[in-house]
C-alpha positions as CSV (number, residue, x, y, z in Angstrom):
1,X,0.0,0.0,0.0
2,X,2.6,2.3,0.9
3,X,4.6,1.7,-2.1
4,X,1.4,2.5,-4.7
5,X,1.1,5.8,-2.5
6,X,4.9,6.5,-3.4
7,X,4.8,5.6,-7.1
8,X,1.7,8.0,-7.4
9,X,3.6,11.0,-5.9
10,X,6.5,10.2,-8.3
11,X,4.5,10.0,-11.3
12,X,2.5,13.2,-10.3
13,X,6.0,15.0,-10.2
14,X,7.5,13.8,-13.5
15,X,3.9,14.6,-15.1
16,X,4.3,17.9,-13.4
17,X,7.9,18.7,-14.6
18,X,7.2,17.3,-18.0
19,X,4.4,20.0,-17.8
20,X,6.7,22.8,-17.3
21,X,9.7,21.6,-19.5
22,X,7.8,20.5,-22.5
23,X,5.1,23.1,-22.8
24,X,7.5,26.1,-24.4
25,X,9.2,23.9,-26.4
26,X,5.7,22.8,-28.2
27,X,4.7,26.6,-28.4
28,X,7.9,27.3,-30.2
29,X,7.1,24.4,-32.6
30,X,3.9,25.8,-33.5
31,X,5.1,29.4,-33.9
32,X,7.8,28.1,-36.6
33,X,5.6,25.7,-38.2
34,X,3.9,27.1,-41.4
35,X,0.9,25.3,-40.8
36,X,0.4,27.5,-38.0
37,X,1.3,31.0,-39.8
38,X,-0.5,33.8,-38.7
39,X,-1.2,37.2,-40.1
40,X,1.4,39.5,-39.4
41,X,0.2,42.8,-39.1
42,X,2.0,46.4,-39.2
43,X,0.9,49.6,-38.4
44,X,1.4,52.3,-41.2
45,X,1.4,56.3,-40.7
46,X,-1.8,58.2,-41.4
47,X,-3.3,58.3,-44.8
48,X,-3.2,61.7,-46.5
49,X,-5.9,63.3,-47.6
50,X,-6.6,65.2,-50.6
51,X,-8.8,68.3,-50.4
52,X,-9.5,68.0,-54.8
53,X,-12.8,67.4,-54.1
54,X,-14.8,69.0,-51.3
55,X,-16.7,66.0,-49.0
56,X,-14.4,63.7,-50.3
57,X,-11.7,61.7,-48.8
58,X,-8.7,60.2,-51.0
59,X,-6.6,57.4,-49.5
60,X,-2.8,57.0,-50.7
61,X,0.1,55.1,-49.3
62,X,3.3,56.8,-47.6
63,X,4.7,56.0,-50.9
64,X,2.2,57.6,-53.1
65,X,1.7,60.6,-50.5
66,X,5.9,60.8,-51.3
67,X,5.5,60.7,-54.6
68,X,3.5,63.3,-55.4
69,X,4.8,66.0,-52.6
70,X,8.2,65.7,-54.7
71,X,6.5,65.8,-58.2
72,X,4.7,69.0,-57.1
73,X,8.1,70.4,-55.3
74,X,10.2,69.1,-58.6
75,X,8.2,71.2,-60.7
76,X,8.8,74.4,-58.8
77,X,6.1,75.9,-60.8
78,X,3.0,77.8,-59.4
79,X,-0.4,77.7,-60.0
80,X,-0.5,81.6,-60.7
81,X,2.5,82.0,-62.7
82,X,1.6,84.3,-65.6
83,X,-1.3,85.5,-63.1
84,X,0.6,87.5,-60.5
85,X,3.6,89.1,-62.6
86,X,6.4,91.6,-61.1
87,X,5.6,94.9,-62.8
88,X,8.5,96.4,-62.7
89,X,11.5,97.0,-59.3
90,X,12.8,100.6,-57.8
91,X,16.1,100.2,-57.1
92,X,17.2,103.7,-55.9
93,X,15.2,106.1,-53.7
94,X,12.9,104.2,-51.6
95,X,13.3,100.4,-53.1
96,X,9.5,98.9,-54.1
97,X,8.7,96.0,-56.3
98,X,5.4,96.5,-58.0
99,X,2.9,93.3,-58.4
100,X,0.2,93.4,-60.8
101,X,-2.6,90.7,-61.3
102,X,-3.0,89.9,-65.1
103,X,-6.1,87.5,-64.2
104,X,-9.1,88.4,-64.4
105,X,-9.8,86.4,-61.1
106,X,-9.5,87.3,-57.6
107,X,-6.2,86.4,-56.1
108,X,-4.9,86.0,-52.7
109,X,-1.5,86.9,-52.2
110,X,-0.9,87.3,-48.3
111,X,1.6,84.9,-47.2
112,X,3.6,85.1,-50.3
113,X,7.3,85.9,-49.9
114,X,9.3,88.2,-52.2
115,X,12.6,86.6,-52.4
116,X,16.1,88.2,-53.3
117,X,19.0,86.2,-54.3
118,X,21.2,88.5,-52.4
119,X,19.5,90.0,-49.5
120,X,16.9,87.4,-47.9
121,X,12.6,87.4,-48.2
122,X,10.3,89.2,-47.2
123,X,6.1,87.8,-46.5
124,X,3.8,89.7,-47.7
125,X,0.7,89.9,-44.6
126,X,-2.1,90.9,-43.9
127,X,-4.1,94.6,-44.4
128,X,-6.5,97.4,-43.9
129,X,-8.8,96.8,-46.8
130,X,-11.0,100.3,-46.1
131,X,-8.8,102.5,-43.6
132,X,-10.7,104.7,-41.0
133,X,-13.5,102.0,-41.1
134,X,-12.0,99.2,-39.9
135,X,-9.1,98.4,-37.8
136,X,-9.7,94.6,-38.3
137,X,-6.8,93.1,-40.9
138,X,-7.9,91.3,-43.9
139,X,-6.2,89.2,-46.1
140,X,-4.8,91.2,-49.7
141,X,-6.8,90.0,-52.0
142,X,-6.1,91.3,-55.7
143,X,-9.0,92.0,-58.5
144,X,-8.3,91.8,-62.1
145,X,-6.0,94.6,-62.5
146,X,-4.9,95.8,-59.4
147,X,-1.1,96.3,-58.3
148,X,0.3,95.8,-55.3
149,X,3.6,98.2,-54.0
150,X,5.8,96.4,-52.0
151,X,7.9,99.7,-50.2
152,X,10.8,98.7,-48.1
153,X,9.3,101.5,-45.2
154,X,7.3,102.0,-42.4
155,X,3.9,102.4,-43.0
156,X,2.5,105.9,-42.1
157,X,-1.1,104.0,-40.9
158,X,1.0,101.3,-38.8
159,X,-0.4,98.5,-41.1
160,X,0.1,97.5,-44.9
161,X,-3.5,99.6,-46.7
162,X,-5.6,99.5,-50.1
163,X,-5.8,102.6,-51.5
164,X,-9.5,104.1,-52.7
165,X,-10.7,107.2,-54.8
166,X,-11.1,109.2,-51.3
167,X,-8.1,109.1,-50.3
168,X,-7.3,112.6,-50.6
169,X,-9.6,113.2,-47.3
170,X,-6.4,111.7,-45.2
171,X,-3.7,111.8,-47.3
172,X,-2.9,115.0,-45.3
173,X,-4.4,113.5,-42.0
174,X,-1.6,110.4,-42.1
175,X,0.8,112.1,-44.7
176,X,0.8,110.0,-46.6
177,X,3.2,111.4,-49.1
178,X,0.9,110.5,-52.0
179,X,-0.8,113.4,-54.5
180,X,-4.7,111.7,-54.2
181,X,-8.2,113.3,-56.0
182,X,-11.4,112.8,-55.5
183,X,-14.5,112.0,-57.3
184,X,-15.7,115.0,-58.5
185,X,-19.1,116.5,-56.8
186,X,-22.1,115.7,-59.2
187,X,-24.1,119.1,-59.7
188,X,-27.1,116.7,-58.6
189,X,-25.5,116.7,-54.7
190,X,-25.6,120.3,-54.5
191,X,-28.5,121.7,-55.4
192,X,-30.7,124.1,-54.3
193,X,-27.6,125.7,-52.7
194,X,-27.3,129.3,-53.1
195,X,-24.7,130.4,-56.0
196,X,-21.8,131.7,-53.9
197,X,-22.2,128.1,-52.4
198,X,-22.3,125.9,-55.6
199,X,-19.4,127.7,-56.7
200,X,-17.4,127.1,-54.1
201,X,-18.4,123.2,-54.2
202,X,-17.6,123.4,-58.4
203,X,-14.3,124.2,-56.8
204,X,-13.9,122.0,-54.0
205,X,-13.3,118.0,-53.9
206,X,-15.9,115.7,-52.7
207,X,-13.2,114.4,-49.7
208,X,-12.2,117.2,-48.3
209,X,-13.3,120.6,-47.3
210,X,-12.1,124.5,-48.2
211,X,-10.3,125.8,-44.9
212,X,-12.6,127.2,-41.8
213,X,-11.7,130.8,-43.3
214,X,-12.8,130.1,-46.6
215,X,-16.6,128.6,-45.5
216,X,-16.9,131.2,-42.2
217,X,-17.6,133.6,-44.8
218,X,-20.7,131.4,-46.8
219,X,-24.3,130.7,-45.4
220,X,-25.0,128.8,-42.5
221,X,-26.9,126.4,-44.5
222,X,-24.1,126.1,-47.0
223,X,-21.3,125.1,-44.1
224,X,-23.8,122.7,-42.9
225,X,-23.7,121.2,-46.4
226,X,-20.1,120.7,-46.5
227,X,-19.9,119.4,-42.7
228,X,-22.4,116.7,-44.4
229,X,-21.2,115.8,-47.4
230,X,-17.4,116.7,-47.7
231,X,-15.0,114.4,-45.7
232,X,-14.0,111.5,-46.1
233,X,-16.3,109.2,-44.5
234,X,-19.2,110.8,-47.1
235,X,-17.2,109.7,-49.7
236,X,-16.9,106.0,-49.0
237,X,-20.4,105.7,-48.1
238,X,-20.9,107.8,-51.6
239,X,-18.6,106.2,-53.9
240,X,-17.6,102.6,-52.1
241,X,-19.3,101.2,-55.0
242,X,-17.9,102.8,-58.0
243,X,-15.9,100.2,-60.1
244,X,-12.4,102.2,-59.8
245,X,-12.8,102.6,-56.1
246,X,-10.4,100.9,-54.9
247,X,-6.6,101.7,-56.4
248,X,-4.4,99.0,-55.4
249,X,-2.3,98.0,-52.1
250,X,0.7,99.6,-50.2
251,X,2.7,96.8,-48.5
252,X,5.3,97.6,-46.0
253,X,8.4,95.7,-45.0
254,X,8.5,97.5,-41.6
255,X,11.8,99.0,-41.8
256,X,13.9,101.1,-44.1
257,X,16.5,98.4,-44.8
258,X,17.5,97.3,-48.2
259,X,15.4,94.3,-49.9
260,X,17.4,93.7,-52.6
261,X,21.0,94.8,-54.2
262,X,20.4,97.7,-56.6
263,X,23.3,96.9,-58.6
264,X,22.5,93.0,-59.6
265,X,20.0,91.1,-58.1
266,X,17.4,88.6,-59.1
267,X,13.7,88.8,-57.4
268,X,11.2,85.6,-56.8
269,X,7.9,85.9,-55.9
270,X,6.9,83.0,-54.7
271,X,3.0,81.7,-53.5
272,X,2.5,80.2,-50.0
273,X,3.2,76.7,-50.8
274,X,6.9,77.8,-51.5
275,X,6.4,77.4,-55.9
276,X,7.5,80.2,-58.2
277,X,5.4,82.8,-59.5
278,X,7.4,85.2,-61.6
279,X,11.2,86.3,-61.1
280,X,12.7,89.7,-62.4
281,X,16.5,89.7,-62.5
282,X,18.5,92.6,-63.6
């Protein structure tokens, strides 16, 4: 009896130690055994996504997403290339290159950089798109047509600014250092006036007013007139519609410091993914 009780506690321990001994060796078997493959799996990066059509999400692999980042780099060329050309440079004096948009689209330029072989960039920014209405900054957006002056100064209203037809109310105000009319007064606007009055409006500008001495000596109601309907303000609200309102955009560097070499030099403009617009090299 005591003997079976014995053998029984030996077995037990050599099942036991078989157990332990055996059991990694037969999950190493079945990990190297191709009946037993299973799926690897690998985790990749993020799939880009292409913004080509709005709603719509585009899937490409990391070596399709590469591909076509270096094709668009590669080509160096920008989608408004012969739509935002350099105008023309001012090399002496106060330096300025002049940008003109030869689209007949609407055309964001803030963030682009103007880019000198010889002296660094400079990014264009942001603007006052109606100064002495607003103080909020806007992107500079240019119409078909319209220039923008890129002056290596300080701005005279703290911010770059698009210029309008009623400018000459603040040109004075800010001076700005620029010779500005305005609209002319339509005969329409003044009348029932007495005559010393309508001549004296024949002969003013619709932005800015004759000198306290000059209207002390007209009628009441005719000073009341002008206070109304001469300043600046008036002729916004009057003209803000007019299809040659607006007249273009003054960008500032922010400093007086050279932005390119007046002797040789070759100017980029470049958009805000980094591609060339138009280059001027003299």
């Amino acid at each position: 009896m005591k003997f079976r009780i014995v053998f029984g506690l030996i077995l037990l321990i050599l099942v036991f130690i078989g157990f332990f001994v055996g059991l990694p060796y037969f999950l190493r078997k079945i990990q190297l055994s191709p009946i037993f493959e299973f799926p690897k799996f690998t985790f990749m990066s993020a799939p880009a996504l292409s913004t080509s059509t709005p709603g719509f999400w585009n899937f490409f692999s990391p070596a399709q997403v590469q591909s076509r980042r270096q094709s668009i780099v590669q080509s160096g060329n920008s989608i408004f290339q012969n739509k935002i050309n350099i105008a023309g440079v001012s090399k002496y004096g106060r330096e300025s290159v002049n940008l003109s948009n030869a689209s007949p689209s609407l055309v964001n330029i803030t963030g682009w950089r103007i880019k000198s072989r010889n002296r660094g960039e400079f990014v264009i920014g942001k603007g006052l798109a109606l100064p002495n209405f607003s103080s909020d900054l806007s992107d500079v957006w240019l119409s078909a047509g319209e220039s923008a002056e890129i002056i290596a100064d300080i701005s005279p209203l703290a911010n770059n600014f698009r210029i309008n037809s009623c400018f000459g109310g603040i040109s004075e105000l800010y001076n700005l250092g620029y010779g500005f009319s305005c609209p002319a007064i339509a005969p329409m606007d003044f009348a029932g006036m007495d005559s010393a009055c309508q001549d004296l409006i024949m002969r003013s500008s619709s932005c800015r007013a004759p000198s306290d001495n000059i209207l002390n000596q007209q009628s009441s109601k005719c000073r009341t007139w002008f206070e109304k309907n001469v300043n600046y303000p008036a002729c916004v609200s009057k003209h803000i519609n007019d299809r040659n309102f607006y007249g273009g955009w003054k960008i500032f560097t922010g400093n007086k410091m050279q932005i390119f070499d007046p002797l040789h030099d070759k100017i980029e403009l470049r958009d805000r993914a980094g591609l060339a617009v138009d280059s001027y090299e003299y």
